[in-house]
Structure formats: structure tokens, C-alpha cells
C-alpha positions in Angstrom: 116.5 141.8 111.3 114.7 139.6 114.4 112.6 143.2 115.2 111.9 143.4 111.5 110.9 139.5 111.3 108.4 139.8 114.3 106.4 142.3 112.6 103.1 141.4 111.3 102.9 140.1 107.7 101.1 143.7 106.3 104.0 145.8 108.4 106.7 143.3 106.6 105.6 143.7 103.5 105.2 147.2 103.6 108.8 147.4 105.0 109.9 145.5 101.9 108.1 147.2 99.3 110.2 150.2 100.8 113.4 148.6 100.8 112.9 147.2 96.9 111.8 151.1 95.9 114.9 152.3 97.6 116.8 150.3 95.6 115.6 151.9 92.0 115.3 155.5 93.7 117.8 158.3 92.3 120.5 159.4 94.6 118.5 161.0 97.4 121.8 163.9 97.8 120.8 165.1 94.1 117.1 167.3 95.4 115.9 169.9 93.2 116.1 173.3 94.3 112.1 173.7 94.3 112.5 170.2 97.1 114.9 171.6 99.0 113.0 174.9 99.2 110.1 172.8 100.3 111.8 170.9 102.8 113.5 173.9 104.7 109.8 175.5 104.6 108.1 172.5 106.5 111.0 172.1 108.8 110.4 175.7 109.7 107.1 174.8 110.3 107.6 172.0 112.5 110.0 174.4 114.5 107.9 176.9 114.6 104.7 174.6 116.1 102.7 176.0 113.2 102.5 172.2 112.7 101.0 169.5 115.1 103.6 166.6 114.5 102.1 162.6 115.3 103.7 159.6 116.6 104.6 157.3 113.6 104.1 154.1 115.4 100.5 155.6 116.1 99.7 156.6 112.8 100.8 153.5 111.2 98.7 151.3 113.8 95.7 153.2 113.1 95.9 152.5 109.5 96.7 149.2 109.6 94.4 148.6 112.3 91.5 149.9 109.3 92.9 147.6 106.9 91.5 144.5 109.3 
């Protein structure tokens, strides 16, 4: 909660919305088939390095850094 706190007001709020959608999402066990199809097929492609993967923290700091 103190790491969460010391964020910057955007990255907080962001953080919340996601916590206040989780809360009204269906359970996340019950995927469709066509999901879990798609999941298993992008997972293969991050295994396979058909897929250039990106640190999160940078992505997010880019973005928000455009939002200033």
C-alpha cells in the first residue's frame, strides 16, 4: 500500500480505476474457448520470439510521460 501511495496522482488513479473494474469483472476462471485459444496462441508467440516483448514500467512511463 506505501509503494502504491508514493505513485504519482495519474499512476494511482489508473491503479484504482483497475481495482474498481476488477471488482464488477466476471470470474476471470470462466474464458471462452475462442480466449483461451487466443491466449495459448500469443503465449506461443512470445515463446517462440515471433514477438518482441517490452518492459511494462517502460511502456507505462512513456505514456504517461505524453500525457504531461
Amino acid at each position: 500500500m506505501t509503494e502504491a501511495m508514493g505513485l504519482p496522482p495519474v499512476l494511482r488513479a489508473f491503479v484504482a480505476e483497475k481495482l474498481i473494474e476488477s471488482l464488477d469483472s466476471p470470474d476471470e476462471s470462466a474464458l471462452s474457448a475462442k480466449w483461451k485459444k487466443e491466449v495459448r496462441r500469443r503465449c506461443a508467440e512470445v515463446d517462440s520470439g515471433a514477438v518482441k516483448l517490452h518492459d511494462a514500467g517502460a511502456v507505462f512511463a512513456k505514456a504517461y510521460a505524453s500525457l504531461a
